[in-house]
Structures are given as C-alpha cells and as structure tokens.
N, C-alpha and C positions, 0 to 999 in steps of 0.2 A: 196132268194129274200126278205125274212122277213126281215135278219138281215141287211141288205141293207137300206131297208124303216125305220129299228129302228134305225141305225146311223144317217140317212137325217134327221131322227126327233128330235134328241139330238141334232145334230148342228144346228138345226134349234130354236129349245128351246133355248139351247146357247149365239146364235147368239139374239135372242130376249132380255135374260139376261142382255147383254152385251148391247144392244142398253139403254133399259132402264136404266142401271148405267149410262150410259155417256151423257145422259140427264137430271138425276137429278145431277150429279157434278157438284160442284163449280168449279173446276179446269180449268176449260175452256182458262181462259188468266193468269195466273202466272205471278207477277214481282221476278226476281233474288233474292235471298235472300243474294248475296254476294255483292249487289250493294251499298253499302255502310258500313262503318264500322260504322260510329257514329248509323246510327238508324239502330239498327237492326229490323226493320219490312217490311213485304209485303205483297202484297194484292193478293186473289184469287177470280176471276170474273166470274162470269157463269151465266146461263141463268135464274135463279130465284131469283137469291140473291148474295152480291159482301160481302165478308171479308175481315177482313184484321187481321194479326196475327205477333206476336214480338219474339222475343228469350227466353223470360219467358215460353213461350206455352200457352199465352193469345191470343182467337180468341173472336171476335167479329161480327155477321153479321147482315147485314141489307136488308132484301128481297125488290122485287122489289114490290110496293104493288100498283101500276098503270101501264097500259099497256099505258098509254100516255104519259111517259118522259121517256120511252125508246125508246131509238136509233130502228129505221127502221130494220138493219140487225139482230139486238137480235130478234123483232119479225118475223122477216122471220122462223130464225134458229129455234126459237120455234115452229111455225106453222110447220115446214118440220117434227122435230123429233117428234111433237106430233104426227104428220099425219104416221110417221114413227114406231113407237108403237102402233099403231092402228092400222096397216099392219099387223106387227109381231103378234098382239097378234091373228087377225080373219086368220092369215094364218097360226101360232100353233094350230088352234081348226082344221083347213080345213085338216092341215095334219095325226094328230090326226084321224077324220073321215076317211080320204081316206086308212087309212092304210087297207092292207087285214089281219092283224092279228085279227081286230077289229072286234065285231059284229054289229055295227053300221054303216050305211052308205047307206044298201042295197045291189045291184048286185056287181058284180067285175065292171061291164062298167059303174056303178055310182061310184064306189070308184075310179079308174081309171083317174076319170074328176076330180073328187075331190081331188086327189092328185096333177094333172097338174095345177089345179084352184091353188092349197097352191104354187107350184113351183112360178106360175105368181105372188101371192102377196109377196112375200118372195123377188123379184126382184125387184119389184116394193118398199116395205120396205127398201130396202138395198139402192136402188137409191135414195130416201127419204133421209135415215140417209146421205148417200154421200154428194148431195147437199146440206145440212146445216153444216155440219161441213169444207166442201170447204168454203163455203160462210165466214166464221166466221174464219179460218185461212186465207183466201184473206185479208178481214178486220182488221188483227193483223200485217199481214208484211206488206202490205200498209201502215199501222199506223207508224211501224217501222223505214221502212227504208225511209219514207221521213223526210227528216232534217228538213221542219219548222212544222211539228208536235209534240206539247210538252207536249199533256197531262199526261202521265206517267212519264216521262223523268224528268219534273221538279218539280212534285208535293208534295217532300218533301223539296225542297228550302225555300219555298214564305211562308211566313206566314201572315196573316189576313184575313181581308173579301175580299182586292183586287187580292190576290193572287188566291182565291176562284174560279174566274173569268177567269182570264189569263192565267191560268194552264189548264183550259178545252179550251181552242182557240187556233186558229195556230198564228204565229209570221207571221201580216203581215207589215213587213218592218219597224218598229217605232211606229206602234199603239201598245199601252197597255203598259204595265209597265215593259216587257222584256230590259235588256241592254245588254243581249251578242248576238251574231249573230246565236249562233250554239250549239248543244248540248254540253251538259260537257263531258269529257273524259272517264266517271268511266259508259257514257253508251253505251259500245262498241254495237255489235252484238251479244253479248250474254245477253242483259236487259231482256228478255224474255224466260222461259225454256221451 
C-alpha cells in the first residue's frame, strides 16, 4: 500500500511540475516559422509576455505589464492556471500529510481524509488547468480558421503606423486599408504549430 501512495505522490508532484511549466511558457500560440522565406521571424505568445525571434537566434520580449490591454480570455486562462497551481500546490502538501508512511498527520482515519481531501484537490487542479488551456486553444482556431480574421496572417505585410491598426482588426468589407478579400496563400492550415 506504501508504494502505491509513493507513486500517487510522484505523479501527483509531477503533474504539479508540469502544470507550473506550461503556465510560465511563452509558447502558448507559435507563428510557423516556415511562413515566409523573406522574413525569417516569429512570434511566441503566452500568458505573461509575447516574443518574437529571427533565424539569427535573436529573441526579444516584451511582458505584459498591465492587466488592462489584455485581451478578456488571457485573463481568464491566467486566473484558471493560477487557481490551478494553487490546487496543485495545497493538494501536494495534503498528499504529502495523508500519506501513512509519514509521521505527520495523526490517526490512520485523519490521514485517510487527508489523502481523499488531496485526491479532490488534484481533480479539482487538473479541471482548472483543463479549462484554461481549452479556453485558449478555442480562441486560436477561432482565430484561425475564420477568413476575415487578419491579425497574424497579415502582420508582417503593412508597414507604418496605419498598418499598426488594421492588422489587429477584422476586414470588415472595405473599412480600413485592406485591398485583398482573403488571406494569402503562404497561410494555409498549418500558420500555427
């Protein structure tokens, strides 16, 4: 039964690990890096800060350093995994305690609870990390696959300050400075890795 409760507790440490990486990643939305031959750079976006990086292996980032000109669903996806890490971390201590190899905890019928208690947070964590990272792949193939969405698609075209503008807005029918109807050819279904 120990080594039972010492493998639930490693994959449960693990699983924590693993939560916390993929919440401080930048990697979160990738552009192709094949998407162009002239420029070779692309940008990697995540939840604290957006880069962007060239074929030299020049990276550059810029953190978010206001929660109010980010987009509504980045703050969701943060609140979820932050809430999500905070699961993880008080239901590694809860599992921790419950274990009977420990001397901490008390009775076997309080370590008992306190193991079932770390189960429920751990479920409860993992549902957390779930929903935010749904949330945040919804929001990239949306983005994607609708044709008059051109923030990525176009934003290494347009140069100036007008292009600044028109690249983060949808093409609606003749407003803004867009003249083609549709995306370019070079961003198939594969613009996003």
């Amino acid at each position: 039964m120990s080594m039972a409760q010492i493998s639930a507790l490693v994959c449960g440490v693990g699983g924590f690990g693993a939560l916390v990486a993929a919440t401080t990643s930048n990697e979160w939305k990738v552009t192709t890096r094949a998407s162009s031959v002239i420029t070779a750079t692309w940008v990697y976006q995540g939840l604290w800060m957006n880069c962007a990086g060239n074929a030299l292996g020049s990276f550059h980032c810029r953190p978010h350093f206001t929660i109010f000109k980010v987009e509504g669903y980045i703050q969701a996806c943060r609140g979820l995994m932050i809430a999500a890490v905070s699961l993880g971390f008080f239901g590694s201590i809860f599992a921790l305690f419950g274990m009977k190899c420990t001397k901490v905890g008390g009775s076997d019928k309080a370590k008992a609870k306190l193991a079932c208690l770390a189960g429920i947070v751990f479920i409860l964590s993992g549902l957390c990390s779930m929903t935010g990272c749904s949330l945040y792949a919804n929001k990239i193939t949306t983005e994607f696959f609708d044709p008059l969405f051109m923030e990525q698609k176009m934003s290494y075209t347009y140069n100036g300050p007008t292009s600044v503008t028109s690249s983060r807005t949808k093409y609606h029918g003749g407003e803004g400075d867009f003249k083609t109807t549709g995306p370019s050819k070079q961003f198939d279904k594969n613009a996003y890795v």
